[in-house]
Backbone as CSV, one residue per row, in Angstrom:
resi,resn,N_x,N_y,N_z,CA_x,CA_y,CA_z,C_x,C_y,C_z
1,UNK,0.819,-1.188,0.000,0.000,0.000,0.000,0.857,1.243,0.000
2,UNK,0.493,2.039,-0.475,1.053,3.645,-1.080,0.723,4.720,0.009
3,UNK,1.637,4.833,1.044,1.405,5.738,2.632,1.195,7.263,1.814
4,UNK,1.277,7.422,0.991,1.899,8.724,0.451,0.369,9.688,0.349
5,UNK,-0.657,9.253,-0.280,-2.063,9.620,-0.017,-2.827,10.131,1.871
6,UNK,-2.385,9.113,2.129,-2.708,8.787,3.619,-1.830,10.234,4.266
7,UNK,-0.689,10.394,4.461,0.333,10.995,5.021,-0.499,12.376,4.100
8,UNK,-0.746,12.632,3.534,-1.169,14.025,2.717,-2.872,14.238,3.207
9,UNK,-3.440,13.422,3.444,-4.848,13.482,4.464,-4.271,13.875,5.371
10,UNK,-3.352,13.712,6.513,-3.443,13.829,7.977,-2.563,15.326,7.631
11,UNK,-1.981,15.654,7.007,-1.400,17.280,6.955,-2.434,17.973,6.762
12,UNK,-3.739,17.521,6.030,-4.475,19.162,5.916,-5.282,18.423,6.617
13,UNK,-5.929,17.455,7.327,-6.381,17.490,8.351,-6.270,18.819,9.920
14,UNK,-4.662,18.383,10.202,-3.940,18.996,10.726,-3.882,20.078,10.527
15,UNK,-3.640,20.956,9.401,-3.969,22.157,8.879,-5.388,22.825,8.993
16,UNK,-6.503,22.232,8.774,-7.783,22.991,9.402,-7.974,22.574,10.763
17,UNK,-7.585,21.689,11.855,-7.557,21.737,12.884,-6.656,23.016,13.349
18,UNK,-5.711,23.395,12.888,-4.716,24.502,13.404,-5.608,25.733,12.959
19,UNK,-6.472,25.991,11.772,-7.018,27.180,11.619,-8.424,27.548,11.968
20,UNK,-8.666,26.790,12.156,-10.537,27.023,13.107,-9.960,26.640,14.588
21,UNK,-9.030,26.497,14.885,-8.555,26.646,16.662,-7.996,27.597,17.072
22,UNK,-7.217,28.550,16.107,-7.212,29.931,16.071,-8.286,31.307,16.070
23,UNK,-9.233,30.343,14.770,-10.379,31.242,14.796,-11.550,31.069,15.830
24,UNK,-11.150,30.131,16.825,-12.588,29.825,17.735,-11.819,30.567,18.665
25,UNK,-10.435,30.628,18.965,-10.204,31.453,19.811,-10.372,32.845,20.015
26,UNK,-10.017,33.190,19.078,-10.140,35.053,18.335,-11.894,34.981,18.704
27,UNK,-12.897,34.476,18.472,-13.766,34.460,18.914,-14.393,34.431,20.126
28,UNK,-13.704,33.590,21.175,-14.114,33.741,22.659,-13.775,34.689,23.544
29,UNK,-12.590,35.022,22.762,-12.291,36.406,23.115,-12.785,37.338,23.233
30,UNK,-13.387,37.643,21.678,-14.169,38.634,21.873,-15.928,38.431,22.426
31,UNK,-15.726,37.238,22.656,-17.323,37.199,23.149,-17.139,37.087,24.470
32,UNK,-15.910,36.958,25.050,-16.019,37.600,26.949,-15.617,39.120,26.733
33,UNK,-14.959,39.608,25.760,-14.966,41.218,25.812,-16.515,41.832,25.936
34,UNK,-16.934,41.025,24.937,-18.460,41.685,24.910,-19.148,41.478,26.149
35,UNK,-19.290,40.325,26.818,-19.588,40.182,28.264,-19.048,40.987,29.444
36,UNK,-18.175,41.561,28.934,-17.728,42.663,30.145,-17.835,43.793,29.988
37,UNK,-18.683,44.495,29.111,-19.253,45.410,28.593,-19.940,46.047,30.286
38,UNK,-20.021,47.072,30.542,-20.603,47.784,31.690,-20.882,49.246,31.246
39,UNK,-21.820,49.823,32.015,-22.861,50.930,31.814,-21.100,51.982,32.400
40,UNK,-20.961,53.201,31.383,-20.056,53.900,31.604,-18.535,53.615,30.738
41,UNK,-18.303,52.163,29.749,-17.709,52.356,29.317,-17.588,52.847,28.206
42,UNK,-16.254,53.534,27.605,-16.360,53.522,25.940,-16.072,52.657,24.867
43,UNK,-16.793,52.887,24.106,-16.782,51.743,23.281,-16.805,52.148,21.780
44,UNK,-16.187,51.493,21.028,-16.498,51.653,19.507,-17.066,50.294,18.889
45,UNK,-18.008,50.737,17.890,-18.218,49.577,16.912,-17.920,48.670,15.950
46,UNK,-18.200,47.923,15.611,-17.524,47.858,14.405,-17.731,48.694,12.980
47,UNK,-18.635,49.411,13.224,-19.134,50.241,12.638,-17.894,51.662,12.459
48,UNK,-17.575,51.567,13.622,-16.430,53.130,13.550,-17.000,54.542,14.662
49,UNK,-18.283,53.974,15.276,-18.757,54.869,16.219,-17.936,54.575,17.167
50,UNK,-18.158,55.657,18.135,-17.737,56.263,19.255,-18.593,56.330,20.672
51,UNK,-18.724,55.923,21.257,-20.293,56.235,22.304,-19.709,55.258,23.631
52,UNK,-20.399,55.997,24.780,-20.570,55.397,25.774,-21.473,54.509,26.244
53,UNK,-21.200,53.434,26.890,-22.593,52.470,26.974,-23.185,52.842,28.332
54,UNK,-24.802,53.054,28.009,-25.554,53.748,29.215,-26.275,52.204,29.577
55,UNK,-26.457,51.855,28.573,-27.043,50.361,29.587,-26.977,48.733,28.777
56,UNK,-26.932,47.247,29.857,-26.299,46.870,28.869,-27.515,45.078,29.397
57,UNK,-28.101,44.735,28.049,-28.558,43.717,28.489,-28.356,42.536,27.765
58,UNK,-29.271,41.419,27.624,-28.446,40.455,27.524,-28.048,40.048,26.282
59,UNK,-28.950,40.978,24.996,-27.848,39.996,23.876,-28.045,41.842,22.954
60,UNK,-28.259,42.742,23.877,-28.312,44.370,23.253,-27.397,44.949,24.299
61,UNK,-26.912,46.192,23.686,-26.180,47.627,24.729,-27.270,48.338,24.175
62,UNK,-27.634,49.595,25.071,-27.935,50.944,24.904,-26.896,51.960,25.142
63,UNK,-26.472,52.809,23.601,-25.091,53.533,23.903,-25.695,55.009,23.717
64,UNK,-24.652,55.801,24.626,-25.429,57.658,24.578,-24.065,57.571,23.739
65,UNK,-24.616,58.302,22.092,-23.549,58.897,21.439,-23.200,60.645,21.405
66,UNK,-24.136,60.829,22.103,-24.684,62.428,22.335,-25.396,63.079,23.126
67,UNK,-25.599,63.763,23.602,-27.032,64.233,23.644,-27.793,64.256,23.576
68,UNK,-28.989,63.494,24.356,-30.077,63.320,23.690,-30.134,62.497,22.562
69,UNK,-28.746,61.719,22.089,-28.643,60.218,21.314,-28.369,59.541,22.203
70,UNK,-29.797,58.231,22.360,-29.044,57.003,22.708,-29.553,55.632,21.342
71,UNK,-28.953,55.059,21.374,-28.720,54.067,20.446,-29.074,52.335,20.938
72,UNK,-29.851,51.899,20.431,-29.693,50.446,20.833,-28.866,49.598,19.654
73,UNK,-27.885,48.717,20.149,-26.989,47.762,19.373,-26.635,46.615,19.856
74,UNK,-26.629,45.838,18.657,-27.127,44.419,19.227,-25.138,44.256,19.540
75,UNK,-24.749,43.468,20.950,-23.429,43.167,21.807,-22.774,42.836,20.662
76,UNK,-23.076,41.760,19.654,-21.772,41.729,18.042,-21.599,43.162,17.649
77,UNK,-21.867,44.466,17.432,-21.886,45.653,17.038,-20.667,45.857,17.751
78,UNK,-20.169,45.913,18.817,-18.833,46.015,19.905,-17.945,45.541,19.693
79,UNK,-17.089,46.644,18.816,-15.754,46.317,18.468,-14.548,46.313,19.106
80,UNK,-14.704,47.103,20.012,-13.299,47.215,21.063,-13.983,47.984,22.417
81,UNK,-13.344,47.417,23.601,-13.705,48.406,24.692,-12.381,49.398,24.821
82,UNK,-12.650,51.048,24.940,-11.661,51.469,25.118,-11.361,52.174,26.441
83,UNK,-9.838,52.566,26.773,-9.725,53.088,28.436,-10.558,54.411,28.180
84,UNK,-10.463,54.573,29.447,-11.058,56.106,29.912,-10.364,57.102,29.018
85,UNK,-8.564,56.904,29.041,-7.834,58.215,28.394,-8.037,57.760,26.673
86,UNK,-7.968,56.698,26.318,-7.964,56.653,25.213,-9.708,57.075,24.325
87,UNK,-10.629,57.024,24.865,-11.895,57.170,24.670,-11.823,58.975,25.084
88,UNK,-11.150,59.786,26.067,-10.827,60.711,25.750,-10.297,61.585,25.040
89,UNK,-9.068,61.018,24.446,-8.397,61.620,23.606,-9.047,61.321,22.127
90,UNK,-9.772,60.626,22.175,-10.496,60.205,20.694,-11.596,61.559,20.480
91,UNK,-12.943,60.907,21.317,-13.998,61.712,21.348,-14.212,63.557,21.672
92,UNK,-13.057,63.990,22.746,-13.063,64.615,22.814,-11.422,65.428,22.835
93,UNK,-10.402,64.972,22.576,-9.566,65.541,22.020,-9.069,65.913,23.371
94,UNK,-9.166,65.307,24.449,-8.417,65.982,25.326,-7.123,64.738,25.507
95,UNK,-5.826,65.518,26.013,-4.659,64.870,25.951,-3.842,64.386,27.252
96,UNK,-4.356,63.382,27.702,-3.839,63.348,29.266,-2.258,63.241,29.120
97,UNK,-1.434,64.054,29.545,0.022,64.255,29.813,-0.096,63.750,30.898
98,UNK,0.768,62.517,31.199,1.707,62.273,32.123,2.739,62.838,32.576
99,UNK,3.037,63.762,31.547,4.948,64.434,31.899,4.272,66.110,31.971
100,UNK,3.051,66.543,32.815,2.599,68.160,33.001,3.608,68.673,33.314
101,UNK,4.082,68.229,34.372,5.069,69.147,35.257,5.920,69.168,34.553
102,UNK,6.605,68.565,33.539,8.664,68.259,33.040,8.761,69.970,32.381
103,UNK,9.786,70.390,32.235,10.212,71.212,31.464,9.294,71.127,29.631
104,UNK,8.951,72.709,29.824,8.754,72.526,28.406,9.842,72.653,26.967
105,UNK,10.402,71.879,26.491,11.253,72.265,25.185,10.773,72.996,23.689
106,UNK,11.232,74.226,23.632,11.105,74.773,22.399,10.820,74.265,21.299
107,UNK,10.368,75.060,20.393,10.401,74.974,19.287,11.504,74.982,18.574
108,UNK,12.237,75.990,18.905,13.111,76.331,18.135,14.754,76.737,19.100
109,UNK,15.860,76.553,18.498,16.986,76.651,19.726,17.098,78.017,19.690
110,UNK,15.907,79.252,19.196,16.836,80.691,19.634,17.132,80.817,20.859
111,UNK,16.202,80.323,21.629,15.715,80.637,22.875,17.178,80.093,24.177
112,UNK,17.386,79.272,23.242,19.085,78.474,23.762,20.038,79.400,23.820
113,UNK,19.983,80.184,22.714,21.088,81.052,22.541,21.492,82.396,22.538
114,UNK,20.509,82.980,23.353,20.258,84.385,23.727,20.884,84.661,24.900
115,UNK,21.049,85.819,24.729,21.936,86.185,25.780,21.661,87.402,26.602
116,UNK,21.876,87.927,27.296,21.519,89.439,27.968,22.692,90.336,27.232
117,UNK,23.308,89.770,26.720,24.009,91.167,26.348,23.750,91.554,24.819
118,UNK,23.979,91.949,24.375,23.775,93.215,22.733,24.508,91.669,21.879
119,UNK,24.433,91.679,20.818,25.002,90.717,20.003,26.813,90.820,19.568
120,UNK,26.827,92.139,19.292,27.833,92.626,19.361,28.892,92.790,20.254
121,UNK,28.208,92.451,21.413,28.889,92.725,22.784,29.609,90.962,23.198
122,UNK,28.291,90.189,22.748,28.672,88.975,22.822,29.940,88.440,22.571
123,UNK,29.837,88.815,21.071,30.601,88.565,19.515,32.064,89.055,20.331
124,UNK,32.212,90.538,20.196,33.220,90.510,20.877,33.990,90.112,21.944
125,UNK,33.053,89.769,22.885,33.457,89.022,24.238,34.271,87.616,24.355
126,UNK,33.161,86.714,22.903,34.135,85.431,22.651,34.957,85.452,21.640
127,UNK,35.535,86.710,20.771,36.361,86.381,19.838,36.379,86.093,18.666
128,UNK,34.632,85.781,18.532,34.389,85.056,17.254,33.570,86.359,16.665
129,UNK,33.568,85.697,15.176,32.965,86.454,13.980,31.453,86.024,14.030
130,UNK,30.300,86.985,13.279,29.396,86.339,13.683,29.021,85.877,11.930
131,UNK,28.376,84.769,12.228,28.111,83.911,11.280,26.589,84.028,10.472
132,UNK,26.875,84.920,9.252,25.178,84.629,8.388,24.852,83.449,7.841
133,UNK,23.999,82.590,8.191,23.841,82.044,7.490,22.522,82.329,6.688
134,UNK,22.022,83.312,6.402,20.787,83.746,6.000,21.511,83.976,4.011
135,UNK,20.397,83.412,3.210,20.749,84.092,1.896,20.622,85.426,1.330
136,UNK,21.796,85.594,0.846,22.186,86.791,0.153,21.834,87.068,-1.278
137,UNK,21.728,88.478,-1.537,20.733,88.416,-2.448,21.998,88.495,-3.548
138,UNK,21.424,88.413,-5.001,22.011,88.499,-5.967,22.997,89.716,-6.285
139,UNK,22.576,91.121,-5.730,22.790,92.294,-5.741,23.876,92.317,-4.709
140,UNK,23.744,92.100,-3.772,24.616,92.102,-2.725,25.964,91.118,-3.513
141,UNK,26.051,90.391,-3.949,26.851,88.972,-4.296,27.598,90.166,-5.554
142,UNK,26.858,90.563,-6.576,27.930,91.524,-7.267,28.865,92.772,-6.917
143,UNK,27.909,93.313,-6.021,28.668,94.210,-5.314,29.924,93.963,-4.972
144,UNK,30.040,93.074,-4.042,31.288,92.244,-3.594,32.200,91.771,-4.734
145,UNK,31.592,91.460,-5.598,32.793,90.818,-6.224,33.305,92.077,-7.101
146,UNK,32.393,93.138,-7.585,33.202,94.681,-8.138,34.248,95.088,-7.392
147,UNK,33.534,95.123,-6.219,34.868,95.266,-4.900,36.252,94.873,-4.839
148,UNK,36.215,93.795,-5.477,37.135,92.628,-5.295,38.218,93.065,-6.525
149,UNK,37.476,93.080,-7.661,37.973,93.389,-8.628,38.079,95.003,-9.446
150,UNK,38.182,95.591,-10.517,38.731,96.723,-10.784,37.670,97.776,-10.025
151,UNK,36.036,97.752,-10.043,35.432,98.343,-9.324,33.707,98.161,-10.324
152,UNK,33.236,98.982,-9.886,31.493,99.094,-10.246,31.357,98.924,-12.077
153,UNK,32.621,99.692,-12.737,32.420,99.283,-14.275,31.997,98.215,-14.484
154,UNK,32.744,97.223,-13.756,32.469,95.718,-14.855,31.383,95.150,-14.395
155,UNK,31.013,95.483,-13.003,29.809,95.018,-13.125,28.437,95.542,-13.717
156,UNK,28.570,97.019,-14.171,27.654,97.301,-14.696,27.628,96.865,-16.256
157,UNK,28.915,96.788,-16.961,29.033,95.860,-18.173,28.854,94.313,-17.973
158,UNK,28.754,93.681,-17.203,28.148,92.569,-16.996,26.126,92.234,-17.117
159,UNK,26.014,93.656,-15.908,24.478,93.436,-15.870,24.015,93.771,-17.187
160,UNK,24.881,94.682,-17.955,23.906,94.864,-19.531,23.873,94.178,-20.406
161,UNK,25.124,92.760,-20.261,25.372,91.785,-21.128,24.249,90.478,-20.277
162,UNK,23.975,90.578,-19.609,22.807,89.856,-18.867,21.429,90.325,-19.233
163,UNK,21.351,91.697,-19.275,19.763,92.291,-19.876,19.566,92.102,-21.506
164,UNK,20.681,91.872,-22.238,20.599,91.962,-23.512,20.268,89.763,-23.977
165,UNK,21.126,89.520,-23.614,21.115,88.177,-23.490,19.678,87.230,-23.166
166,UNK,18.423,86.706,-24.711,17.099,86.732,-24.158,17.153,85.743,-23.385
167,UNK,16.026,85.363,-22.050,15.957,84.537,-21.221,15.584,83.380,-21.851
168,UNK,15.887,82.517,-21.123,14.659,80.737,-22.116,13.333,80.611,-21.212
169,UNK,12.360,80.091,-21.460,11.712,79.580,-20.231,11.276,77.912,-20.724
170,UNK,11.094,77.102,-20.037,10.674,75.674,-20.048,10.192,75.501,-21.576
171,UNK,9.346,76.354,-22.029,8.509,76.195,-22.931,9.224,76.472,-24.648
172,UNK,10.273,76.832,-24.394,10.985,77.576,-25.281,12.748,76.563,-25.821
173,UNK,12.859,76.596,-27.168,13.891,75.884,-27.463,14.238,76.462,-28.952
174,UNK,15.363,76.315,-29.354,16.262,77.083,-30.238,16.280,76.062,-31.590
175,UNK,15.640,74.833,-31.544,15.418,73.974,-32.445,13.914,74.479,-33.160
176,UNK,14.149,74.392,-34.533,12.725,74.882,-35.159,12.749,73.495,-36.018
């Protein structure tokens, strides 16, 4: 006899025993979650609501989603029970900090690096140069370099060989 048939029965045997013993579990689970359902918790649906359960019987909740909303839903409708802070911070956006008291940290490090004295006063005090890193404009950038070199002529013969010279834009090409 040929084991080879036989031996290939008892693997997927084995195989849906392993996956409906997973899924009966995932199930009892949530059917003692749903059993511990109590008047005051929050809860969402599976639906995607939000609401507190005002009362809870044996195969229904009654949930206040509002004001003057209450809701009856049958206990499968109960998708998750949630904590107090987390059902807070959902519904109503409030943010329970644990760390109130710690130091608050900036936004930004100016606040690090200020000083009581004048900037200048600083600057000179430690020796150092002070550092722009802010961009410089185009105008400023020629200036400097006229400076550098014979003086303001060439750069004004530069800017007119720049105004004469037509621009391209994206749309534009020298191939006809």
């Amino acid at each position: 006899m040929n084991s080879l048939p036989l031996l290939v029965f008892i693997v997927l045997i084995a195989a849906m025993f392993l996956m409906t013993r997973s899924t009966r579990k995932r199930q009892q689970q949530a059917t003692q979650m749903r059993n511990e359902v109590q008047p005051g918790n929050g809860v969402r649906t599976i639906g995607g609501m939000y609401a507190t359960v005002k009362e809870v019987h044996e195969d229904t909740v009654l949930l206040d989603a509002g004001p003057g909303v209450d809701l009856l839903f049958a206990k499968n409708a109960i998708g998750a029970i949630l904590t107090d802070d987390e059902y807070n911070r959902i519904v109503h956006g409030v943010e329970h900090d644990l760390k109130s008291d710690a130091d608050v940290v900036p936004d930004d490090a100016s606040s690090l690096t200020e000083t009581d004295d004048e900037p200048a006063e600083a600057a000179a005090a430690s020796d150092d140069k002070a550092v722009d890193l802010g961009k410089r404009d185009a105008a400023e950038d020629e200036a400097e370099a006229a400076e550098k070199t014979d003086g303001p002529a060439e750069s004004a013969t530069a800017e007119a060989k720049a105004d004469e010279e037509p621009k391209k834009t994206d749309g534009d090409s020298d191939a006809k």
